[in-house]
C-alpha positions as CSV (number, residue, x, y, z in Angstrom):
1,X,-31.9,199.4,-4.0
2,X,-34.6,200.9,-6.4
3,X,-34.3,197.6,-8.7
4,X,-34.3,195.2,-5.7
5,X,-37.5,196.9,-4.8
6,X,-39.0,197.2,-8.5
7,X,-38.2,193.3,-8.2
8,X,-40.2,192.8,-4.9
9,X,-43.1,194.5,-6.3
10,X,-42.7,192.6,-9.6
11,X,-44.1,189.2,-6.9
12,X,-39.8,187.6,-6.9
13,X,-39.8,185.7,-3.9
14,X,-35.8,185.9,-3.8
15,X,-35.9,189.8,-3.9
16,X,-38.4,189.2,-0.9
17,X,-36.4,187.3,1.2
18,X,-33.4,189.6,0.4
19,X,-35.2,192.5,1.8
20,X,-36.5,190.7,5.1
21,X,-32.9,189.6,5.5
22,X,-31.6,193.4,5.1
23,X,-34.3,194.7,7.2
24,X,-33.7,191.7,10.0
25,X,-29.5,192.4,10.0
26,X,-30.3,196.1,9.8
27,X,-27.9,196.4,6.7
28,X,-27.2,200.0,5.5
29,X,-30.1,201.4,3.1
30,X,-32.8,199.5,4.8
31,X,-34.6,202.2,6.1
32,X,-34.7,203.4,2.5
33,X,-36.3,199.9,1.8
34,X,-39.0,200.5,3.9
35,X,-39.7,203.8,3.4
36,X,-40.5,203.2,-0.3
37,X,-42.5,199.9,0.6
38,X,-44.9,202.0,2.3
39,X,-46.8,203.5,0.1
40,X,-47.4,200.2,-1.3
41,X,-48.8,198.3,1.8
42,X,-52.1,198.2,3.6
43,X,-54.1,195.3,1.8
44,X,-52.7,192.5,4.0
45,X,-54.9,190.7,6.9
46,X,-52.7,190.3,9.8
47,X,-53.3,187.5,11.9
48,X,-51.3,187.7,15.7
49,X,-51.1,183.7,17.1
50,X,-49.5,183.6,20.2
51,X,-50.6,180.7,23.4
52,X,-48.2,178.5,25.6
53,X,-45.0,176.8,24.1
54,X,-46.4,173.2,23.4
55,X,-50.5,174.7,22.3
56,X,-49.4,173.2,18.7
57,X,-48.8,177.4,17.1
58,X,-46.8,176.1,14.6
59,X,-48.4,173.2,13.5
60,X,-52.0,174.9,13.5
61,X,-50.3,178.1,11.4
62,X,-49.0,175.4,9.1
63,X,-52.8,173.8,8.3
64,X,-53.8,177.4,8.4
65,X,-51.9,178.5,5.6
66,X,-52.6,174.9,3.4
67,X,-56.5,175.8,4.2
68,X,-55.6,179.7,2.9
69,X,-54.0,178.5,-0.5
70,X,-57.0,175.6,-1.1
71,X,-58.7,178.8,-1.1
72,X,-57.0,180.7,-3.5
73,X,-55.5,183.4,-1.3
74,X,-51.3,183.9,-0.7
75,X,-49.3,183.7,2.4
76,X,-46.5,185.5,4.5
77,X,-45.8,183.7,7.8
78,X,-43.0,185.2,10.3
79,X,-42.1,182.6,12.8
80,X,-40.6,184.7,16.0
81,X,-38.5,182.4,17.7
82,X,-36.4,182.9,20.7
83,X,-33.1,184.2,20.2
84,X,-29.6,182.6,20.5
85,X,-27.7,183.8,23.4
86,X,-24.4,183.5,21.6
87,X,-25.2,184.7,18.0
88,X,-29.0,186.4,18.7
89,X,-30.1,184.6,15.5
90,X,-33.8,182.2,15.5
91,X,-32.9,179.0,17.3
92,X,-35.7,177.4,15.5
93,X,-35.2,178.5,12.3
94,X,-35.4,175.2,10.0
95,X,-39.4,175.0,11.1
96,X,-40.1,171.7,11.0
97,X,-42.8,171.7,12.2
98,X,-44.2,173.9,9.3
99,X,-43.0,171.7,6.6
100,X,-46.7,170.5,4.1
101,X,-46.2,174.3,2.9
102,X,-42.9,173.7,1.8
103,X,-42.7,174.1,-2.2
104,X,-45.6,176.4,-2.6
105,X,-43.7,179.3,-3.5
106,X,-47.2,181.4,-2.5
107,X,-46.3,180.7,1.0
108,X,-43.5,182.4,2.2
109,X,-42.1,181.3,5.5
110,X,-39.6,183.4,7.9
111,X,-38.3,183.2,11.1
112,X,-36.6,185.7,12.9
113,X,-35.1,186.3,16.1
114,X,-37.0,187.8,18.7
115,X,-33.5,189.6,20.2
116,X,-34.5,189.9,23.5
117,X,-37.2,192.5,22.7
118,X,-40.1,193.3,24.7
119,X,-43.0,190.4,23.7
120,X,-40.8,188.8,21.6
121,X,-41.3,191.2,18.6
122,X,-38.9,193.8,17.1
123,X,-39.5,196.6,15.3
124,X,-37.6,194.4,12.4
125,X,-41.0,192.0,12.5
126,X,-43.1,195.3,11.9
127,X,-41.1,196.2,9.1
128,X,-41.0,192.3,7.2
129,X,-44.6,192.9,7.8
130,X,-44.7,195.4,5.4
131,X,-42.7,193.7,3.1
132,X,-45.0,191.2,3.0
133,X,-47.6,193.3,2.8
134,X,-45.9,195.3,-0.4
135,X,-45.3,192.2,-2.0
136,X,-49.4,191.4,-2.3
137,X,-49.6,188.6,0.4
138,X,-53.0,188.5,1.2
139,X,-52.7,186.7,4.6
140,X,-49.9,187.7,7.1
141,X,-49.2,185.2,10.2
142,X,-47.0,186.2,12.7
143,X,-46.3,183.5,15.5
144,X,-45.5,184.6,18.4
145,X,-42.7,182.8,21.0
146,X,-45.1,182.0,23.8
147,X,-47.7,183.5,25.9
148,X,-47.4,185.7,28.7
149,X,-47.8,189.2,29.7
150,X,-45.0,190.4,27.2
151,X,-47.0,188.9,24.8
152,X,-49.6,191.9,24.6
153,X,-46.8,193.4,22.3
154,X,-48.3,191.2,19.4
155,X,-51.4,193.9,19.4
156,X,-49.3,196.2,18.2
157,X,-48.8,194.8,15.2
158,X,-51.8,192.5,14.2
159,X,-55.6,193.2,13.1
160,X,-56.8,189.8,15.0
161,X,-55.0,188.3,18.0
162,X,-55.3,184.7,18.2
163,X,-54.5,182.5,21.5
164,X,-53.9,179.2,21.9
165,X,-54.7,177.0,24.8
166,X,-53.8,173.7,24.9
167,X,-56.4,171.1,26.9
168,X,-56.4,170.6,30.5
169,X,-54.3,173.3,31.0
170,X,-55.3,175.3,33.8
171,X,-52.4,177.1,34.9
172,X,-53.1,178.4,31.4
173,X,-56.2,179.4,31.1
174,X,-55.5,181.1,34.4
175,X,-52.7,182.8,33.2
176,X,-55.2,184.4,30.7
177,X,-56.3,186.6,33.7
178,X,-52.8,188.2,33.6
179,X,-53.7,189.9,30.3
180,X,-53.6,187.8,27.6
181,X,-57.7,187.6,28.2
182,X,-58.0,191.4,27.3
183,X,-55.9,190.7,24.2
184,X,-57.9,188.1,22.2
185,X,-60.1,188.4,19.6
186,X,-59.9,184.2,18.9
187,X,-59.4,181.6,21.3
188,X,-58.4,178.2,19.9
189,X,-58.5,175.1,21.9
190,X,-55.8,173.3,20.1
191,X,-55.2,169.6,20.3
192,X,-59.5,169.2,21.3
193,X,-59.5,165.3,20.5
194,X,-57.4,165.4,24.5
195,X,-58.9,164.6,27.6
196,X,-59.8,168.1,29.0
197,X,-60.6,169.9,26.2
198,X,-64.3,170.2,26.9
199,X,-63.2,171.3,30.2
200,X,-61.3,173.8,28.9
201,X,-63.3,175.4,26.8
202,X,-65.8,176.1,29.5
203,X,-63.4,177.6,31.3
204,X,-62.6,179.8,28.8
205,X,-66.3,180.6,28.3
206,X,-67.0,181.5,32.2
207,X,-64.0,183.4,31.9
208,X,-64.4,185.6,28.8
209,X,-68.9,185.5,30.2
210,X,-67.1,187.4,33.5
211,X,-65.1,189.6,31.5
212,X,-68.1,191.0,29.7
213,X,-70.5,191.1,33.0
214,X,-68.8,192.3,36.5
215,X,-65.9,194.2,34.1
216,X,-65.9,196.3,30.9
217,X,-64.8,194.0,28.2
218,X,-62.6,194.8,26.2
219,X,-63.9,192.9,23.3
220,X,-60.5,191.6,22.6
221,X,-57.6,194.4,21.3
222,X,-60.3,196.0,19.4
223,X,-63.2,196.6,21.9
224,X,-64.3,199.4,23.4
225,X,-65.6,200.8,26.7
226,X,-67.9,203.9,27.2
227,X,-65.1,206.0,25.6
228,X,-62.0,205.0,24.7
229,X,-58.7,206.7,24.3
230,X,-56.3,206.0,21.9
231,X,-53.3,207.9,21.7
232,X,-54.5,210.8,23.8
233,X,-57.9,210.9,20.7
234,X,-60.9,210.4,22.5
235,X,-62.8,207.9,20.2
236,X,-66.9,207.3,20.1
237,X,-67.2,203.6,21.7
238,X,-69.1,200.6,20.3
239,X,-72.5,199.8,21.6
240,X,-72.7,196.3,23.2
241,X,-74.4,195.0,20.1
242,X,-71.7,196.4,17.8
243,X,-69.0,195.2,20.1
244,X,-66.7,192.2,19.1
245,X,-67.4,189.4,21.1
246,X,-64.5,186.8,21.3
247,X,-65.0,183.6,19.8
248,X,-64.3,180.0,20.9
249,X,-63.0,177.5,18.2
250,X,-61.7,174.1,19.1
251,X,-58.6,172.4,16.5
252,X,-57.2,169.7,16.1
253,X,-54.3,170.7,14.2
254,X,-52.5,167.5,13.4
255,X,-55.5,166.4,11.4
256,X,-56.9,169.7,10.1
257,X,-60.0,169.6,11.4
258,X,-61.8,172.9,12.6
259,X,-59.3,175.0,10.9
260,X,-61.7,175.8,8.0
261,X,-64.5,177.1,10.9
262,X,-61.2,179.0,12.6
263,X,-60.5,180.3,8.9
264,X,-64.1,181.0,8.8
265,X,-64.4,182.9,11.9
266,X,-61.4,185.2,11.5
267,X,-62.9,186.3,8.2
268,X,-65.6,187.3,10.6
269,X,-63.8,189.3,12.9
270,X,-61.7,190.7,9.7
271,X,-65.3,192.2,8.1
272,X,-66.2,193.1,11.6
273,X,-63.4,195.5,12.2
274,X,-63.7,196.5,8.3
275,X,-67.1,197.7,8.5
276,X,-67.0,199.0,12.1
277,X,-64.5,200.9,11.5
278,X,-62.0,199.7,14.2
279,X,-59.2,199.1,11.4
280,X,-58.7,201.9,10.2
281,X,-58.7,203.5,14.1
282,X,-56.0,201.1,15.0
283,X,-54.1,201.6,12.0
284,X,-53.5,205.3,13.3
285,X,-52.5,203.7,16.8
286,X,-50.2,201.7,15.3
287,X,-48.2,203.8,13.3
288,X,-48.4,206.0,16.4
289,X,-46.7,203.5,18.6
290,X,-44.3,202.4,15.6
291,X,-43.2,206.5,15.4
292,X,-42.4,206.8,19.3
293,X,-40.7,203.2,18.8
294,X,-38.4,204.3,16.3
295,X,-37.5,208.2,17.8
296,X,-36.9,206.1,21.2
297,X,-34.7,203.7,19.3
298,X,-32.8,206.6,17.3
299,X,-32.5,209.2,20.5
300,X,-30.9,206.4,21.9
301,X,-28.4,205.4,19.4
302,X,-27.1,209.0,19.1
303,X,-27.0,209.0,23.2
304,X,-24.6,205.8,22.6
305,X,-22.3,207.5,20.3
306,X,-22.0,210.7,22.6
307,X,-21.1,208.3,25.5
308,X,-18.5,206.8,23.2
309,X,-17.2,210.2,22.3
310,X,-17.1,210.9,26.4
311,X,-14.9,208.5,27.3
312,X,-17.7,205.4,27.5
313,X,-20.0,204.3,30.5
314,X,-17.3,203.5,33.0
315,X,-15.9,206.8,33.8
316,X,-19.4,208.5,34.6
317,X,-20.4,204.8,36.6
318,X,-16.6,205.3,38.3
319,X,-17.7,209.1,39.2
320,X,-21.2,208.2,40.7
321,X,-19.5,205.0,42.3
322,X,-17.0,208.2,44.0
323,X,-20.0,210.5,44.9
324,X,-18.8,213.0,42.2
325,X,-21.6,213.0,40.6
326,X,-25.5,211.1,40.4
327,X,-27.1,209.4,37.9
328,X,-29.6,212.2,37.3
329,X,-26.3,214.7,36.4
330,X,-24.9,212.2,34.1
331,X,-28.1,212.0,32.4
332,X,-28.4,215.8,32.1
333,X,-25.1,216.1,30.9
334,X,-26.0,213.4,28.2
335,X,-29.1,215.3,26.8
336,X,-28.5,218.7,27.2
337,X,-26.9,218.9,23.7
338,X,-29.7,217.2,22.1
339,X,-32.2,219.0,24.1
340,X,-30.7,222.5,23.1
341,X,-30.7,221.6,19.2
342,X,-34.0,220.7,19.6
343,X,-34.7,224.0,21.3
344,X,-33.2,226.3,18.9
345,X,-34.4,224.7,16.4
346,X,-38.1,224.5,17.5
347,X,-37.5,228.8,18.3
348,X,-36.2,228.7,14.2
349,X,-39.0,227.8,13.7
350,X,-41.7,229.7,15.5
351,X,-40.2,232.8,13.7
352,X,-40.6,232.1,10.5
C-alpha cells in the first residue's frame, strides 16, 4: 500500500484512480489509505455544485474545468450519480456530457455512486476528496445528483456551494425556500440565453434581498448570525459588512460564456472565507461531522455482527411480533456489551 501511495504522491494518475476505486469498493487497507493521505491534504479549493436534474451541472462543470486548465491550475471532478438498484454502482458513469476535458490527464474525472446515502454523498466522496486533495489538484468539483433538501449534505464537504437554477423554473426557485437558499454561496442561472432567465434571476434576488432583511441570513453555508454555534463552540459572528453576500451569475454553459465571471467570483468567495477566517472554522466542523460519521458507521457494523452471532434479526422481530419482548429491550440487549467495555474502560482510565 505504502508504494501505491508513494506513487499517488509522485502526481500517477493510475495510482489515483486505484485508490478512489479501493476507497469507493471499500477494499481491505483502505482506511490505511486514507489515513496516510491526510497529512498530505488541505490545499485543495472545493467547489459543491448541486441545482435541479436538467440546470445543465454537468455541462457547466465541464466548461468550468476547460476555463480552470486555460488558467493554469489542475482539476479533480467527482460526479455523484444515482445509484443502480441492482448493482449500487453510478448509472451515469461514461459522462458524456463532460467529454472536451477528455485527454487532459490534469483533469481527472470520477463518478461514483451515491448508494442511497443521505444527500447523495458517502463518506466514500469525502475520502476521494482527499485523494484528490493529496494528489495536488488545485480545484476539487463535486457534482451533486440533484437539488433538494437532502442536498444540504453537500455543505459538509465543500468550501463554496454552488446552485444551479435553470430559467423559468419557478417551482424551483421556490423550492430554494425549503433550504437550498440557506445553503448557497453562488447562484448560477444556467442556460440565461432562455426565455425566463431575466425573470428568474429576479426572483432569486427578491428572494436572497428577503433572506437578509425580515430573517438572519445565513450568508450562504458560511454566514453568520449574532453568534453562532458550531459543534457545541460558540464562535464570534461576522458583522454585516464582513458577511458573505451570495452572488448571482448567469451561464450559458453550452457556449462558455459567463463561466470566466463564475470562475471569477468563486475566487472571490474562496479569498473571502481565507481571510475571514471562516475556512479554517469549518474545517474543524467538518472533520467534526466526518468523526461522528465514521463512529456511527463503525458502532453499527459491530452491532451487525453481534446480531449475526445472536441468531440474526428475525428471531428478536418474531419475539416482539409475540409480545416477548419490545424493541427498546432488544436494543438494550444489543448495546449493553459495547456499553460496558466502554465503561470499564473509560474507569481504566480515570485511575491511572
Amino acid at each position: 500500500m505504502s508504494g501505491l501511495i508513494d506513487d499517488l504522491l509522485a502526481g500517477k494518475h493510475r495510482a489515483l484512480a486505484r485508490v478512489i476505486s479501493n476507497i469507493e469498493d471499500r477494499r481491505p487497507g483502505y482506511r490505511e489509505l486514507v489515513s496516510e493521505l491526510h497529512q498530505h491534504t488541505g490545499s485543495a479549493d472545493v467547489i459543491g455544485v448541486t441545482g435541479s436534474p436538467g440546470s445543465g451541472k454537468s455541462t457547466l462543470v465541464d466548461k468550468m474545468a476547460a476555463t480552470y486548465r486555460e488558467r493554469g491550475l489542475t482539476v479533480g471532478i467527482i460526479a455523484i450519480d444515482p445509484s443502480s438498484p441492482f448493482t449500487g454502482g453510478a448509472i451515469l458513469g461514461d459522462r458524456i456530457r463532460m467529454g472536451s476535458n477528455i485527454g487532459d490527464m490534469d483533469v481527472f474525472v470520477r463518478s461514483m455512486s451515491a448508494r442511497g446515502s443521505l444527500g447523495g454523498l458517502s463518506t466514500a466522496t469525502t475520502d476521494a476528496v482527499k485523494a484528490l486533495d493529496a494528489f495536488g489538484k488545485d480545484k476539487i468539483i463535486i457534482e451533486t445528483v440533484g437539488a433538494g433538501q437532502n442536498e444540504i449534505d453537500i455543505v459538509k464537504t465543500a468550501d463554496t456551494v454552488m446552485v444551479l437554477v435553470p430559467p423559468g423554473s419557478g417551482d424551483d426557485v421556490q423550492m430554494l425556500k425549503a433550504g437550498i437558499l440557506e445553503i448557497g454561496d453562488i447562484f448560477v442561472v444556467n442556460k440565461a440565453d432562455r426565455k425566463g432567465a431575466n425573470r428568474t434571476v429576479q426572483q432569486l434576488r427578491e428572494m436572497l434581498e428577503y433572506n437578509r432583511g425580515g430573517i438572519p441570513e445565513s450568508g450562504g453555508h458560511h454566514g453568520a448570525g449574532a453568534m453562532e454555534q458550531v459543534d457545541g463552540l460558540q464562535l464570534e459572528a461576522e458583522t454585516e459588512t464582513d458577511r458573505w453576500r451570495a452572488e448571482i451569475v448567469e451561464t450559458v454553459a453550452k457556449t462558455g460564456e459567463g463561466v470566466d465571471e463564475l470562475l471569477d467570483v468563486l475566487e472571490s468567495h474562496a479569498s473571502h472565507i481565507e481571510r475571514s477566517g471562516e475556512r479554517e472554522e469549518h474545517v474543524r466542523a467538518r472533520y467534526a461531522e466526518e468523526i461522528r460519521t465514521l463512529v456511527r458507521e463503525d458502532v453499527n457494523e459491530l452491532l451487525a455482527e453481534e446480531l449475526t452471532v445472536r441468531g440474526g434479526m428475525d428471531a428478536y422481530v418474531e419475539a416482539v411480533v409475540e409480545r416477548e419482548t419490545d424493541p427498546y429491550a432488544v436494543s438494550d440487549e444489543l448495546i449493553e456489551p459495547l456499553a460496558e467495555c466502554v465503561r470499564t474502560q473509560r474507569e481504566s482510565r480515570e485511575q491511572q
